[in-house]
C-alpha positions as semicolon CSV with decimal commas, in nm:
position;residue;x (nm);y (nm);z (nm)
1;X;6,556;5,315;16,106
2;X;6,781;5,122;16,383
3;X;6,840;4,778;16,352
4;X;6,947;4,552;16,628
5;X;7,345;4,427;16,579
6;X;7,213;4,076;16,501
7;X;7,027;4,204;16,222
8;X;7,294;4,458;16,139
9;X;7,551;4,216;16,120
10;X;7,377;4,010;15,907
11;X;7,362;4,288;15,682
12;X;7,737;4,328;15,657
13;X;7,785;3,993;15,601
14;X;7,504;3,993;15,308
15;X;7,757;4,249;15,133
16;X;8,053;4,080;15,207
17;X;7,903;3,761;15,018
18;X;7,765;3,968;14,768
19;X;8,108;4,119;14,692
20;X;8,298;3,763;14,728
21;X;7,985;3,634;14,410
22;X;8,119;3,923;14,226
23;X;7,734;4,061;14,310
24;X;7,611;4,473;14,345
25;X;7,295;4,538;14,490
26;X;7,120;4,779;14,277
27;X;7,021;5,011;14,618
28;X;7,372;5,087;14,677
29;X;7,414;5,256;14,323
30;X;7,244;5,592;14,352
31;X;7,222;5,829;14,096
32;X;7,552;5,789;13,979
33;X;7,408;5,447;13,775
34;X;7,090;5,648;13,619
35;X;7,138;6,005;13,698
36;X;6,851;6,239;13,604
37;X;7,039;6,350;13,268
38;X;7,310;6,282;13,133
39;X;7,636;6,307;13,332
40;X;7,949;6,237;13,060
41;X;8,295;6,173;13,175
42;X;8,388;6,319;12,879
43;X;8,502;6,721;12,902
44;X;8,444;7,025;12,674
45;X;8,802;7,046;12,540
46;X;8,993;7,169;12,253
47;X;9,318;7,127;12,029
48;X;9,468;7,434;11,900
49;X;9,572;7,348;11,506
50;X;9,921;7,547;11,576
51;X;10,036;7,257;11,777
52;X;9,864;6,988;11,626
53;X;10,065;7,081;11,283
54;X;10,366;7,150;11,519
55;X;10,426;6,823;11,651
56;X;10,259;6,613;11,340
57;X;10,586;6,781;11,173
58;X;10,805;6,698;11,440
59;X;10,668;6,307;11,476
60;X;10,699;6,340;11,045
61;X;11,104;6,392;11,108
62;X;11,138;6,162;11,356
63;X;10,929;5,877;11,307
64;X;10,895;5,673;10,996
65;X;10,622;5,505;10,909
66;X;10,839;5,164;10,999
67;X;10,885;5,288;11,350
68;X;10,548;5,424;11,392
69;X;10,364;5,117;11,270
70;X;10,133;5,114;10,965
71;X;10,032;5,507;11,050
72;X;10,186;5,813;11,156
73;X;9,880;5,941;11,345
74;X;9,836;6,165;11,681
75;X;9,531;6,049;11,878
76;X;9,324;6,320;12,032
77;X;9,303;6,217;12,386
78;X;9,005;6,345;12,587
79;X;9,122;6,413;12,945
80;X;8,793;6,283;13,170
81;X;8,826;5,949;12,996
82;X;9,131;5,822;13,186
83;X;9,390;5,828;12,919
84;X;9,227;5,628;12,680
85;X;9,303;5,751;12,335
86;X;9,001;5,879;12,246
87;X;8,824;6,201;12,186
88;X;8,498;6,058;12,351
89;X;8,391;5,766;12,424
90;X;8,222;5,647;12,108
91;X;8,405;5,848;11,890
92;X;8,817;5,845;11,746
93;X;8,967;6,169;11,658
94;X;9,332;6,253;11,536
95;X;9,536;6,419;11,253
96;X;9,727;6,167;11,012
97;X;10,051;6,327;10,914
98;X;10,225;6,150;10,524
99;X;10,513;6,294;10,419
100;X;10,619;6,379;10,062
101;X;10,644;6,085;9,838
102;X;10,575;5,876;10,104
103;X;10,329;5,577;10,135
104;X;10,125;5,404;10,410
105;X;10,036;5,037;10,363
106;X;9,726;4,859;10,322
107;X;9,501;4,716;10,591
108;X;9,161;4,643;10,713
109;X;8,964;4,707;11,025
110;X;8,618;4,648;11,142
111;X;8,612;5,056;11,288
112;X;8,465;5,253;11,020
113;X;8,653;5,572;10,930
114;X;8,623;5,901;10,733
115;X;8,914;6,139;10,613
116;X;8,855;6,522;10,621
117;X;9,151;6,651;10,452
118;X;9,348;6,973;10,576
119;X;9,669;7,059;10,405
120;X;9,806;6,912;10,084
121;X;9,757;6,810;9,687
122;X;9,915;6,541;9,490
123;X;9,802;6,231;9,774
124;X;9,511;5,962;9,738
125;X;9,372;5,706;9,950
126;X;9,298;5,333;9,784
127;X;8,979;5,197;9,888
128;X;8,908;4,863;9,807
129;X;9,119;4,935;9,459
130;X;8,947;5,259;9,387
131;X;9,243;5,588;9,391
132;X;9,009;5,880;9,585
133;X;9,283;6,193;9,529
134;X;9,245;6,401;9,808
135;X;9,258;6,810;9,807
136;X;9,161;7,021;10,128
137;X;8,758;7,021;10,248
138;X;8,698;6,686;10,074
139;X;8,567;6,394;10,263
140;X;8,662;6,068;10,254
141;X;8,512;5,720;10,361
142;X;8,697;5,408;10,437
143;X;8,438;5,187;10,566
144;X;8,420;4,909;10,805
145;X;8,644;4,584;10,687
146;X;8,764;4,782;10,331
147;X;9,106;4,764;10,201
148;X;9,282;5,113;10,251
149;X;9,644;5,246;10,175
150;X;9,750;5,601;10,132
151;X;10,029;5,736;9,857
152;X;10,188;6,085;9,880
153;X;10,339;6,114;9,517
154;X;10,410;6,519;9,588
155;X;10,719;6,712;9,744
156;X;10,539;6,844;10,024
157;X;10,355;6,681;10,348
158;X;9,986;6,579;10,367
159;X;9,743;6,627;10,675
160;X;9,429;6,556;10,702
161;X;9,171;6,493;11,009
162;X;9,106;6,070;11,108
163;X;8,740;5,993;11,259
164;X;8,675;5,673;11,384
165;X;8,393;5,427;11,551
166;X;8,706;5,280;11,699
167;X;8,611;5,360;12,097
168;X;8,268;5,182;12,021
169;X;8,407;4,891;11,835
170;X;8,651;4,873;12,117
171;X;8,400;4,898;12,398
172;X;8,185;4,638;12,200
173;X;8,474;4,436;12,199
174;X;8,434;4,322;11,840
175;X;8,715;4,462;11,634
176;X;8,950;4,289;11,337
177;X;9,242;4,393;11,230
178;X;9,412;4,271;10,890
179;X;9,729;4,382;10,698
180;X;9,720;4,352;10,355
181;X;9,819;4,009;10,256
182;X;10,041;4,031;9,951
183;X;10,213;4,381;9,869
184;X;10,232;4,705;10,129
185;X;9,960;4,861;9,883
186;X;9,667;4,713;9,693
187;X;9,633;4,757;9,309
188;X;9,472;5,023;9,166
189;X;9,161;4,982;8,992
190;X;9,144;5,344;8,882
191;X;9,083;5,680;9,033
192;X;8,762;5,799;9,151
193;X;8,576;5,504;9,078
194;X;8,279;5,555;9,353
195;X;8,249;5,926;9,232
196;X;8,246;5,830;8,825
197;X;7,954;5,637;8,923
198;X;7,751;5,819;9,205
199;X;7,912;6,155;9,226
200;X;7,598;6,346;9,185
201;X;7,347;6,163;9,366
202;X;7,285;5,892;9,053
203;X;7,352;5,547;9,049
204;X;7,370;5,271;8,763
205;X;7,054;5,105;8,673
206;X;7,087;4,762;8,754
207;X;7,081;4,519;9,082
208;X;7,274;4,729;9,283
209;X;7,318;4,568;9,674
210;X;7,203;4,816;9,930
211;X;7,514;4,834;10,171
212;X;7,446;4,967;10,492
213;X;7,762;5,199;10,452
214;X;7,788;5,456;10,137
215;X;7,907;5,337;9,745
216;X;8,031;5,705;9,745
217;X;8,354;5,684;9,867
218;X;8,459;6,058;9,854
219;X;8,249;6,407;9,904
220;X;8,438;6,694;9,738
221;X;8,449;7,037;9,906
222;X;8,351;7,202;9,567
223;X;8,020;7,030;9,607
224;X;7,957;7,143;9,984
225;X;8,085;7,473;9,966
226;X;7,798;7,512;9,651
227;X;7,523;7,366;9,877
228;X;7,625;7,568;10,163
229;X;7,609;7,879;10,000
230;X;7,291;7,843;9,824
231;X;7,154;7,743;10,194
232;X;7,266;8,103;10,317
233;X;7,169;8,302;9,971
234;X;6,837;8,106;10,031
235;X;6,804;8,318;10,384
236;X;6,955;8,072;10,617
237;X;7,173;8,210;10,905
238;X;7,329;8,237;11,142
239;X;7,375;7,896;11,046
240;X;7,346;7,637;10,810
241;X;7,431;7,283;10,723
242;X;7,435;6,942;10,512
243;X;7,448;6,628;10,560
244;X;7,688;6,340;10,403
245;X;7,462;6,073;10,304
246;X;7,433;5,737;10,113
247;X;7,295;5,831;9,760
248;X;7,107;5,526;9,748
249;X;6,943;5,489;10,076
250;X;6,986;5,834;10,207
251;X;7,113;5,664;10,564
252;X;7,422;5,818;10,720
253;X;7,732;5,728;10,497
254;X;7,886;5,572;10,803
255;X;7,600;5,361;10,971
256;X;7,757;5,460;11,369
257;X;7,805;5,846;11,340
258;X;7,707;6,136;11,110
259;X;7,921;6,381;10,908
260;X;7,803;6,699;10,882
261;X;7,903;7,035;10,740
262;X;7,788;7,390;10,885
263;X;7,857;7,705;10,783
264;X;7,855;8,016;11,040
265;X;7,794;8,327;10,940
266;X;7,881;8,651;11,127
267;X;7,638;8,892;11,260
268;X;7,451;8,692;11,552
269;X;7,493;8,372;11,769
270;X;7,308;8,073;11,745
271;X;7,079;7,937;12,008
272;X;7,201;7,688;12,271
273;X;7,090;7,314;12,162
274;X;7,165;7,060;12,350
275;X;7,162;6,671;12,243
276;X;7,281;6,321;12,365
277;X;7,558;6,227;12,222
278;X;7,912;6,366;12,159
279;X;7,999;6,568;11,911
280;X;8,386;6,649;11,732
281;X;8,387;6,997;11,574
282;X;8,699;7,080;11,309
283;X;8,751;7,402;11,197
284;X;8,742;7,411;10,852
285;X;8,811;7,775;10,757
286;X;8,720;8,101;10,890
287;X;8,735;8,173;11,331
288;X;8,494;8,260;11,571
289;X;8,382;8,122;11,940
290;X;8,153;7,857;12,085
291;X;8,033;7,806;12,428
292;X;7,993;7,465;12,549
293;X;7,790;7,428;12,858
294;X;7,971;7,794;12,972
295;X;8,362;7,707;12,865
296;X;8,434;7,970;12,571
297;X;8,640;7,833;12,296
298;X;8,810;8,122;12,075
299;X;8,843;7,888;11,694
300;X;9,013;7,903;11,394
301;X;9,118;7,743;11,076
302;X;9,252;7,374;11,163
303;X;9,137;7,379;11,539
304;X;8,921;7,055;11,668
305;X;8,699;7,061;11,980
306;X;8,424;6,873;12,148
307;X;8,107;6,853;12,312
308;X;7,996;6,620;12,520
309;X;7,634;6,469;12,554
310;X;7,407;6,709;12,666
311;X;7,633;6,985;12,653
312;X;7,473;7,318;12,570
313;X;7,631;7,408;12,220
314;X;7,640;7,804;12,083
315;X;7,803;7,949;11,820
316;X;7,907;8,283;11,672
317;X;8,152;8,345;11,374
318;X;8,353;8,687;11,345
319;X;8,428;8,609;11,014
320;X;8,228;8,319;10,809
321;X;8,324;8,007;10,891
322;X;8,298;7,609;10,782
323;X;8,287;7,375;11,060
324;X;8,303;6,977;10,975
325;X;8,084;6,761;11,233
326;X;8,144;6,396;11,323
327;X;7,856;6,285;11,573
328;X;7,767;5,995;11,729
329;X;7,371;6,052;11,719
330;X;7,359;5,815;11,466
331;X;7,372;5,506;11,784
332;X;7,143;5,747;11,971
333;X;6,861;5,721;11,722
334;X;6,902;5,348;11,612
335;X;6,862;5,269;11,965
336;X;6,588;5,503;12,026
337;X;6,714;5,720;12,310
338;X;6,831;6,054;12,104
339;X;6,671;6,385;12,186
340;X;6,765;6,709;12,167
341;X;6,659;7,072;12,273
342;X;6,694;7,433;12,224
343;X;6,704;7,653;12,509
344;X;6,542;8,009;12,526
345;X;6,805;8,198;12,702
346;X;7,200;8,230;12,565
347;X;7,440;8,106;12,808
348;X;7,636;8,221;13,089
349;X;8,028;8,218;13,003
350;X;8,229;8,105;13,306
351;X;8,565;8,007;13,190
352;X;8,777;8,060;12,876
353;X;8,922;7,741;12,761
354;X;9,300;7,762;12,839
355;X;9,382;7,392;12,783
356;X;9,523;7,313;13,086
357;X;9,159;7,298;13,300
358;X;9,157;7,029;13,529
C-alpha cells in the first residue's frame, strides 16, 4: 500500500535510528533468519587422502614441531564457511602428521577431541598419565580440559585423523588453553590404563564418579571390526554400524558429537537419509561412492568428506568398506531439535565432485 512522503519519511528515518541503536527489525529478515529447512553454509566437499598424505609429508620436512607450534596438524577447511578453519561449523577436522622418534608436548584445552589413527605403529598418546599406543582403526579420546602429549618412539611417520568440538567451543566463546606446566610431556602412569580397567564394557566395583565424557580412553579396531562383522553375518546390509559409547552411562563418549563406525557392503545402495546436523565421513578401508544431496563422491582408503545438515546422504561400496563417523547430532538431540528422515526414491546425481566447485 502507498504511503504519503510524510509518513514514508518517517519510515526511513525509523531505520536509520534503528541502525544508529545497533537495532534490526525482525520484518526485514525474511526467510533467510528461519528458512523453511535447513539452509547450511556449509558445502558437500571432500579431501582426497593422496594429497592429504602428500603435503602432511611435505609440512613433516619442513616444519618442526618448534616452528609449527605445539602440533603439526592440517586443518580441513570447508569452503562456504568463509575461511574459517573448520570442516563445519560445529565440528574440527584435520590429519596430525608426527614424525619418527619425534614428540609433541603436553597441553590442555576445553575442545574435546578424538584420534582415529591412519598410518603407523610404535606411537602413543598420554592422557592424563595413561600411555594409549596407537595402531591403525583404533580410536582415541582426549577429552575436554585432559592432559595430552604424543611420542613417536619408531623410525617411520605417524598419521592419524584429529576431530574436534573446537568450532562450537569457539562460537560459544568459552575455550582454555594450557601448556603443560613443568616438562614438554607428562609422566607416564602406565600404558593402557582406561582399557585394563573398562576395555570390555566392565568397570571396578566401587564409587566410581559418573563423568559426562568416557573412562575408556581408547576403542581398538580389533574390537569394531568383530562387532561389525557379526552385524553383517547376523543379515545386516547394505549397511551396518556401532556406536562408541561410555561403558558406564552408555552416553556418547564425547558429550558434543558422536563417533560412529559403518561398514558398507557391496551389492546395493543405501537409502537417502537425511538429518540436521553435519556429519565428517573418513574412509577407513575399502572404496565406493556417496551422493550427498546429488554431488557424487568416488572414496577410498584415507579420503574424508562431509555432509551438511539436511543433506540427503547415500551410499554404495564396490568393494566392502569401513567408514568412521564424527557427528554433531549429539547438540541436536540435547537441545531437542534433531530429526531425521529416509526418503523413498534414490537420488538424482548432478555433479561429480571435482574439488574445485565453486
Amino acid at each position: 500500500m502507498a504511503v504519503g512522503a510524510s509518513v514514508q519519511h518517517e519510515i526511513d528515518q525509523l531505520y536509520l535510528d534503528l541502525e544508529t541503536s545497533d537495532l534490526q527489525p525482525l520484518w526485514t529478515q525474511g526467510p533467510a533468519l528461519q528458512p523453511f529447512q535447513p539452509a547450511p553454509r556449509t558445502k558437500a566437499w571432500m579431501w582426497e587422502w593422496e594429497t592429504l598424505v602428500a603435503l602432511a609429508q611435505r609440512a613433516g620436512k619442513l616444519i618442526t614441531i618448534d616452528r609449527g607450534g605445539d602440533r603439526r596438524v592440517l586443518s580441513m577447511v570447508n569452503p562456504g564457511l568463509g575461511g574459517l578453519p573448520f570442516i563445519t561449523p560445529t565440528l574440527w577436522g584435520a590429519i596430525q602428521y608426527l614424525n619418527g622418534h619425534e614428540q609433541a608436548p603436553g597441553h590442555r584445552h576445553t575442545a574435546g577431541a578424538v584420534r582415529f589413527v591412519l598410518q603407523g605403529e610404535g606411537t602413543w598418546t598420554t592422557v592424563n598419565g595413561d600411555a594409549i599406543d596407537m595402531s591403525p582403526g583404533d580410536l582415541i579420546l582426549t577429552p575436554s580440559w585432559h592432559w595430552h602429549d604424543h611420542t613417536n618412539e619408531s623410525d617411520d611417520a605417524m598419521v592419524w585423523f584429529d576431530g574436534l568440538d573446537l568450532p562450537l567451543v569457539y562460537m560459544l566463546e568459552a575455550g582454555f588453553f594450557e601448556p603443560y606446566p613443568v616438562e614438554e610431556l607428562q609422566p607416564v602412569r602406565g600404558h593402557n590404563l582406561s582399557e585394563k580397567l573398562y576395555g570390555n564394557g566392565t568397570a571396578p566395583i566401587g564409587p566410581e564418579e559418573r563423568d559426562v565424557t568416557a573412562p575408556l580412553l581408547v576403542y581398538r579396531y580389533t574390537h569394531s571390526d568383530r562387532r561389525l562383522s557379526a552385524l553383517v553375518e547376523m543379515g545386516g546390509g547394505p549397511l551396518v554400524g556401532i556406536e562408541f559409547l561410555n561403558p558406564l552411562t552408555g552416553s556418547n563418549a564425547i558429550p558434543t558429537f558422536s563417533n560412529e563406525m559403518y561398514r558398507l557392503v557391496p551389492g546395493s545402495r543405501t537409502m537417502p537419509v537425511r538429518k540436521v546436523g553435519n556429519s565428517v565421513f573418513l574412509v577407513f578401508k575399502g572404496s565406493g561412492t556417496s551422493i550427498v544431496d546429488g554431488k557424487r563422491f568416488d572414496w577410498r582408503q584415507g579420503d574424508v568428506f562431509v555432509a551438511p545438515s539436511w543433506a540427503a546422504v547415500e551410499h554404495e561400496a564396490s568393494e566392502q568398506a569401513d567408514l568412521f563417523v564424527i557427528s554433531d547430532r549429539p547438540i541436536m538431540q540435547a537441545l531437542g531439535i534433531f530429526r531425521s528422515e529416509t526418503l523413498d526414491d534414490h537420488q538424482e546425481e548432478v555433479s561429480t565432485f571435482s574439488g574445485h566447485d565453486s
